[in-house]
C-alpha positions in Angstrom: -11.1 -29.8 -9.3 -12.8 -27.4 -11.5 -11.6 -26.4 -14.7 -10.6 -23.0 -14.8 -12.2 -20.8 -17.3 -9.5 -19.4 -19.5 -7.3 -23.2 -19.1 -5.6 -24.0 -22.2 -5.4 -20.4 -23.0 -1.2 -19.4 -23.4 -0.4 -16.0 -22.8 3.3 -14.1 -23.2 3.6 -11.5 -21.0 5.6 -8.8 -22.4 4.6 -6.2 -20.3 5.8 -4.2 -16.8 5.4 -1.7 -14.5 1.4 -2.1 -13.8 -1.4 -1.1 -16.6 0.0 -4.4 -18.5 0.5 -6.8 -15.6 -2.4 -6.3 -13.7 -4.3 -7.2 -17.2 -1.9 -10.7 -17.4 -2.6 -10.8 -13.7 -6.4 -11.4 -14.3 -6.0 -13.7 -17.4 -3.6 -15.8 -15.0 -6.2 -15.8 -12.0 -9.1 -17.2 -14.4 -6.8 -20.3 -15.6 -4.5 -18.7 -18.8 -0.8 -19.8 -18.5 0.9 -17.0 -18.7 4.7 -16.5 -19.0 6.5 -13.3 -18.2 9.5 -12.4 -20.3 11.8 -10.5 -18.5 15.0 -9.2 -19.6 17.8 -10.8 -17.9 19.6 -7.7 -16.1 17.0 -7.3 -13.3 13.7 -7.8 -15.3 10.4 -5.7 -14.4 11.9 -2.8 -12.8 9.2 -2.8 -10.0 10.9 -5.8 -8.8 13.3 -3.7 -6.9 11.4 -0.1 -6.7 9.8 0.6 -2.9 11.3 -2.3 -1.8 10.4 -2.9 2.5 12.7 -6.2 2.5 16.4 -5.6 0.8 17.0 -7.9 -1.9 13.7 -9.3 -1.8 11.0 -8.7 -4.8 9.5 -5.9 -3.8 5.7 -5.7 -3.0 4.9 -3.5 -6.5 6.0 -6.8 -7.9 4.4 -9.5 -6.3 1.1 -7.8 -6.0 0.7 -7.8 -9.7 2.5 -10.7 -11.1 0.8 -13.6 -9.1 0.4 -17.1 -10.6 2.7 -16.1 -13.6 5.5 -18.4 -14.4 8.9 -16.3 -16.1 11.2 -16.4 -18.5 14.5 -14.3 -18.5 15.7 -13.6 -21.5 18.0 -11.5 -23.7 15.7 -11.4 -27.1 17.8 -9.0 -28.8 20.0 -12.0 -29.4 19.3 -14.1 -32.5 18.8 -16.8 -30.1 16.8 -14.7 -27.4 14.5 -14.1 -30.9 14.7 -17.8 -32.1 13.0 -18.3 -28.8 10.1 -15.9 -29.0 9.8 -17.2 -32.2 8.9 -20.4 -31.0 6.6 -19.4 -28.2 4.6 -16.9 -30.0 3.9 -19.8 -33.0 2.1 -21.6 -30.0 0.6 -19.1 -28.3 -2.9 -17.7 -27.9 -2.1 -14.3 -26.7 1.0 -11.8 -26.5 0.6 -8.7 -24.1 2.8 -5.6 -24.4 3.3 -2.2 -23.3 6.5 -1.1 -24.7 7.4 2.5 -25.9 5.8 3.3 -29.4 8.0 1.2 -32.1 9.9 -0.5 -29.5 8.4 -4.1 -30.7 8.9 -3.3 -34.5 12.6 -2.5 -33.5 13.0 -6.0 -31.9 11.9 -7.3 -35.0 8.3 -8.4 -33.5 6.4 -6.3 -35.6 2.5 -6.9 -35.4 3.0 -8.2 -39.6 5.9 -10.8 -38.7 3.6 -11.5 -35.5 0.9 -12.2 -37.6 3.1 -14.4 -40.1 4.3 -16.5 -37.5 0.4 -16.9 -36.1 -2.2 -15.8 -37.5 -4.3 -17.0 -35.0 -2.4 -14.6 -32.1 -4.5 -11.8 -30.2 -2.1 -9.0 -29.8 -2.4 -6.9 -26.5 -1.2 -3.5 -26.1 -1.0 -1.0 -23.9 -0.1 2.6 -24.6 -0.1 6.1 -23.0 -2.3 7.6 -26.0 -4.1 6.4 -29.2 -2.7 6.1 -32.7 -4.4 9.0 -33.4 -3.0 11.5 -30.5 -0.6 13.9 -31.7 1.2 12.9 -28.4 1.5 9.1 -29.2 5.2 9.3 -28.6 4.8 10.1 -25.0 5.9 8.4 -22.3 2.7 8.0 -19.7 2.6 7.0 -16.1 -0.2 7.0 -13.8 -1.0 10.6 -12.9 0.0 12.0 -16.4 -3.2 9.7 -18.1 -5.1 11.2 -15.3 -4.4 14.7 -16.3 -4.8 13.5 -19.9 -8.0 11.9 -19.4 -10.0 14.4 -17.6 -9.8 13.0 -14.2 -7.6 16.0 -12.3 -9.2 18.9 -13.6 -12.9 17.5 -12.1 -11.0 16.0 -8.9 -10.2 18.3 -5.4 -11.9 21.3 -4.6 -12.9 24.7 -6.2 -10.2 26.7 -4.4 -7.6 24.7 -4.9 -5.5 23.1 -8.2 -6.5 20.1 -10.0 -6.0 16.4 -8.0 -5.1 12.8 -8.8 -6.8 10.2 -7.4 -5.2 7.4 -5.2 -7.3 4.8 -7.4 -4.9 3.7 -10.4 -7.2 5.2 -13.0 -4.2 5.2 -15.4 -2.6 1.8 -14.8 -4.7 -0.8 -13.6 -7.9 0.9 -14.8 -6.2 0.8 -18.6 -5.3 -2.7 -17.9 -9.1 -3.9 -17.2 -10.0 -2.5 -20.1 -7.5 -4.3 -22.3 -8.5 -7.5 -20.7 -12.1 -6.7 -22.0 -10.6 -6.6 -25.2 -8.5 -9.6 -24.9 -11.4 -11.6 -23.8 -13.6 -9.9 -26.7 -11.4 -10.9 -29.6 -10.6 -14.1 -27.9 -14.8 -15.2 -28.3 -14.5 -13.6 -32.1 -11.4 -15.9 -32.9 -13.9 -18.9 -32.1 -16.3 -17.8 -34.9 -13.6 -16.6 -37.3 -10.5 -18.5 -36.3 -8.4 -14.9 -37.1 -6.2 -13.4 -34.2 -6.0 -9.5 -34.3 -4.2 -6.4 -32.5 -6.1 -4.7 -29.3 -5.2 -1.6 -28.0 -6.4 0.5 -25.3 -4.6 4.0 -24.4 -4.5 5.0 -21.0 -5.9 8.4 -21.5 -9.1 6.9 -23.4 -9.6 4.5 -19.9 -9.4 7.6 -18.1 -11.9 9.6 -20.0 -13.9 6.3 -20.4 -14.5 6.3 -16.2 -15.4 10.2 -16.9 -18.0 9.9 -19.0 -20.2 11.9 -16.0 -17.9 14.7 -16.4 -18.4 15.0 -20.1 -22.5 14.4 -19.7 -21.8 17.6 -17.7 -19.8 19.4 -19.9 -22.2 19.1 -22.2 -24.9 20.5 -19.9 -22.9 23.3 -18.8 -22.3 24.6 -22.5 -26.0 24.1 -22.8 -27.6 26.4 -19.4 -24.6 27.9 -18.0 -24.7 25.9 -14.8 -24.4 22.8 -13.1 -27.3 22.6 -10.1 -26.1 19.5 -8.3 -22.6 21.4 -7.8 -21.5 23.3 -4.5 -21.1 26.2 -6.8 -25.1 26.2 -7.6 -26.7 28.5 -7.2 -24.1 31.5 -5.3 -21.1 30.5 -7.1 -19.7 31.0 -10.7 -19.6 29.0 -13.4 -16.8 29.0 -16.0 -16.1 27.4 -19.6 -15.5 23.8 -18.3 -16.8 21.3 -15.6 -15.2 23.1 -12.3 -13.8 20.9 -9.4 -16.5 19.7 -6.9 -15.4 18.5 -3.8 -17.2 15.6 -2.3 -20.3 16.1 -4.6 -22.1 13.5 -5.6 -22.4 14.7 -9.0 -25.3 11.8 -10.0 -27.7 14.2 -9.5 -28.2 12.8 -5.5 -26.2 15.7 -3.1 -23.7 13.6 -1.3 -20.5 14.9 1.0 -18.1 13.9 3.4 -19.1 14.6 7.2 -17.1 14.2 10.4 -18.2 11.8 13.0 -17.0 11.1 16.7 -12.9 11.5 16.7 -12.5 13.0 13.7 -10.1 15.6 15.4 -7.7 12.5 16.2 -8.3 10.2 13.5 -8.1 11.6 10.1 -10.9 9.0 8.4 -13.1 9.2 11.1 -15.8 10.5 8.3 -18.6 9.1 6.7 -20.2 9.8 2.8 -23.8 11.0 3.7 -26.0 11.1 0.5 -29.3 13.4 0.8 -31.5 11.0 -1.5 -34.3 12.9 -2.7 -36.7 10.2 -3.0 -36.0 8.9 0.9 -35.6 13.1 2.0 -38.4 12.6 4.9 -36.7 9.5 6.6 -33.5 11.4 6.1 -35.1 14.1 8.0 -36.2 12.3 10.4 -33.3 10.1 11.4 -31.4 13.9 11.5 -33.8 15.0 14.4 -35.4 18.0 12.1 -38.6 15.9 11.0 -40.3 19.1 10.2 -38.1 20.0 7.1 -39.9 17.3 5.1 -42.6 19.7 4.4 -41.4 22.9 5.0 -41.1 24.5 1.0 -37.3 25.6 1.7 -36.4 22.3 2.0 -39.2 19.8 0.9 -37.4 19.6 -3.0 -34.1 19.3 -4.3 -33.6 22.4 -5.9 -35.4 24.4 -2.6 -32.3 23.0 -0.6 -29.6 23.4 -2.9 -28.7 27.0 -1.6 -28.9 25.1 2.2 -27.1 22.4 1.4 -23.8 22.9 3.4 -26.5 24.1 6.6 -28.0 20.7 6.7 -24.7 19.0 6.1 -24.1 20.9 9.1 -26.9 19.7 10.7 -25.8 16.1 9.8 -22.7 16.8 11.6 -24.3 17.9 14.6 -26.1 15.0 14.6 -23.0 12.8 14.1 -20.9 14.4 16.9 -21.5 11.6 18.9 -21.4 8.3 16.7 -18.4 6.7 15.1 -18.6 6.2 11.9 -19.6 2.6 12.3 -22.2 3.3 14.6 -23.5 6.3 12.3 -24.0 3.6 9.0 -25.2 1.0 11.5 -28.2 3.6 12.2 -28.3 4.9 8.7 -28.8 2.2 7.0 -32.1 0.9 8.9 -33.4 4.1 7.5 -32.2 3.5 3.6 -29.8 6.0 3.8 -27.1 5.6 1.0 -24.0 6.1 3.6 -20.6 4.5 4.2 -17.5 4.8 6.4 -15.0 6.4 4.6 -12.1 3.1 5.1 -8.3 3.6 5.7 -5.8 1.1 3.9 -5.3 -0.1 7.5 -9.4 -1.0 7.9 -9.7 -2.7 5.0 -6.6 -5.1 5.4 -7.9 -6.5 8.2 -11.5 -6.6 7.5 -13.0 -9.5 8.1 -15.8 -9.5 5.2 -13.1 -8.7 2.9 -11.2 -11.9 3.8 -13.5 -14.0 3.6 -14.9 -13.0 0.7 -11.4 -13.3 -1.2 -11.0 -9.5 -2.2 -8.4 -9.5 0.0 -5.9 -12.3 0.4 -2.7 -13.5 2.6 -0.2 -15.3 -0.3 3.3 -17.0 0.1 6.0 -15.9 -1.2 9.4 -17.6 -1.9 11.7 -15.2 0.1 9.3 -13.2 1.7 6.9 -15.2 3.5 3.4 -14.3 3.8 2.2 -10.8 1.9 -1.1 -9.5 1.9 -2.4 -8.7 -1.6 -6.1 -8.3 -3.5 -7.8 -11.0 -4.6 -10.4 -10.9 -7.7 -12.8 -8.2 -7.7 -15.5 -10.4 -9.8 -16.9 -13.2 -8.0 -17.9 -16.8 -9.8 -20.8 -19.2 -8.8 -18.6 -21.9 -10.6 -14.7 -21.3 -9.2 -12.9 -18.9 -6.9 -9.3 -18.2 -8.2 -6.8 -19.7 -6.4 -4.4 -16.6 -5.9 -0.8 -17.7 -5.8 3.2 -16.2 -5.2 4.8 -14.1 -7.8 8.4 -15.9 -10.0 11.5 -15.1 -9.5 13.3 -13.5 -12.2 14.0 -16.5 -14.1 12.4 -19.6 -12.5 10.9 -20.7 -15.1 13.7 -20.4 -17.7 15.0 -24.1 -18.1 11.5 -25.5 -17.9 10.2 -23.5 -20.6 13.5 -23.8 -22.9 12.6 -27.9 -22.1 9.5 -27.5 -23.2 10.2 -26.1 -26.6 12.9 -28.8 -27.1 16.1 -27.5 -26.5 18.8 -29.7 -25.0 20.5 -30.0 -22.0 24.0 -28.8 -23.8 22.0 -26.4 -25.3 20.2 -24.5 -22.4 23.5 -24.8 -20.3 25.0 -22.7 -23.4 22.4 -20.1 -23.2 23.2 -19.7 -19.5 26.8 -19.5 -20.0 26.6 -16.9 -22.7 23.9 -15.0 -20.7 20.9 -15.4 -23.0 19.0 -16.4 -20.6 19.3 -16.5 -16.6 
């Protein structure tokens, strides 16, 4: 068996909810060990938040805590700290994304951190950077995408600013931690030092709107944005307005309804009017003759049309499904796709096999359906395993750091651990 990349690597998982675990998640896919601490009176509190199964883990859980082992713990105790002690001495990496102060008030400060090992990359996850007057808040999801810029450029022109069901706050913040991780990780090789990562959830945001602010930039610079719907009838204000479906890379895109859209609510395709294929798009449309006509032959000449020929497109799609429509599309390099319900992609077939989607067992569930790694290896596919239980790890990890029988039975009875 092949040697997983990140093997040998220990990682404490102080984290919950789902900007820090679905970082942990990733280091435990590519080989790291990593432990969950948990605090004994329930632990992550998305083990028991949407729950579908009563008393069972719940599915926020077990989708991003796979192939962790976990500790329960009470490290407010001087034993529960005697503990962490131990484990942080020997470990590679500590992950956290407690409320601001919260570690220094359990007496893991990033100093005594750094005392006990030097060599330790420390992990953190926070709503806002140190330098944010509104470091103190606490963030969730759609707060860092308000934050962050994504809301105010997301829905439509009419209407008030929209989140995203991507997790552009949580798991987008914890990707970008693992970059870090990773990163200090290859400079610990060359300089044998551990030090503190950070990354806020509002700078993630803003980081996967960097398009937005280009465009900001260019609005303050000629008063308009040409690739918007809002170019060249509408108004343009102080900041980058809502667009709808644009594209906004500069290639008009939008959402069009296909055959059964009236029934089925993603019966819709992206169509993307590619300037440099506009004639085979044209073509494939049934108008050939627009791919010299001068109102149409350029970008900018269709601009004011461009609902019209999305129109057109629509007309045209009446009777395809979406499938067909891409199937058709595509042989005439049009940059297209179906637009793919929840329901689609968990039984697609592609998906499966390619591992971004994966069936995993579950100690008191039973089979789940979860994701699978989004990067793909020549050398090894992660094996993608069951979530712990709240504690199952407790004894064997006490063990390991050489605690006693007598001893570990004493931690249970005076609920230290669980």
């Amino acid at each position: 068996m092949t040697e997983l990349p990140l093997s040998g690597i220990k990682v404490i998982d102080f984290t919950g909810v789902q900007a820090g675990p679905a970082c942990t998640q990733m280091l435990a896919w590519f080989g790291a060990d990593v432990l969950k601490v948990e605090r004994p009176g329930g632990g992550d509190v998305t083990r028991n938040q949407l729950r579908d199964i009563p008393d069972v883990d719940a599915l926020y859980f077990t989708m991003l805590n796979s192939n962790k082992r976990s500790l329960a713990i009470n490290t407010k105790s001087p034993e529960g700290l005697e503990v962490m002690e131990k484990l942080i001495r020997d470990a590679d990496v500590l992950v956290e994304n407690f409320a601001p102060g919260a570690m220094d008030r359990m007496g893991l400060s990033w100093d005594k951190l750094q005392e006990w090992n030097p060599r330790l990359i420390f992990g953190s996850v926070k709503g806002f950077n140190d330098a944010s007057p509104w470091n103190d808040l606490k963030v969730y999801e759609n707060v860092a995408q308000c934050a962050g810029g994504a809301a105010s450029t997301t829905g439509f022109w009419d209407g008030p600013p929209t989140v995203s069901g991507a997790a552009l706050g949580d798991s987008n913040t914890g990707m970008h931690l693992l970059i870090g991780i990773l990163t200090a990780l290859i400079a610990r090789e060359k300089t044998g030092k551990g030090q503190k990562v950070a990354a806020s959830m509002q700078d993630s945001v803003l980081n996967l709107c960097r398009v937005k602010l280009r465009d900001q930039q260019r609005l303050e610079a000629v008063g308009h944005l040409e690739e918007y719907p809002q170019y060249p009838n509408g108004e343009f204000g102080e900041a980058v307005p809502r667009g709808g479906n644009a594209g906004g890379g500069g290639q008009p895109g939008w959402v069009v309804k296909c055959k059964g859209w009236e029934d089925d609510p993603n019966a819709y395709i992206y169509f993307t009017v590619q300037e440099q294929n506009w004639a085979r798009t044209a073509e494939v449309i049934g108008r050939p003759e627009w791919a010299e006509d001068p109102g149409y032959s350029t970008a900018l000449a269709r601009q004011d049309k461009i609902f019209d020929i999305f129109a057109e497109i629509e007309k045209w799609l009446a009777d395809k499904t979406k499938y067909e429509a891409v199937d058709i599309l595509r042989q005439w390099e049009v940059p297209c796709a179906p637009v793919m319900s929840m329901k689609e992609l968990a039984v697609d077939p592609a998906l499966r096999e390619a591992g971004t989607v994966v069936e995993v067992d579950q100690k008191g569930r039973g089979s789940f359906l979860t994701v699978g790694s989004p990067i793909k290896f020549s050398a090894f596919t992660p094996d993608i395993k069951g979530a712990p239980l709240l504690g199952e790890h407790t004894d064997e990890v006490l063990a390991g750091l050489g605690y006693d029988a007598d001893t570990i039975a004493a931690f249970h009875k005076n609920k230290i651990v669980v």
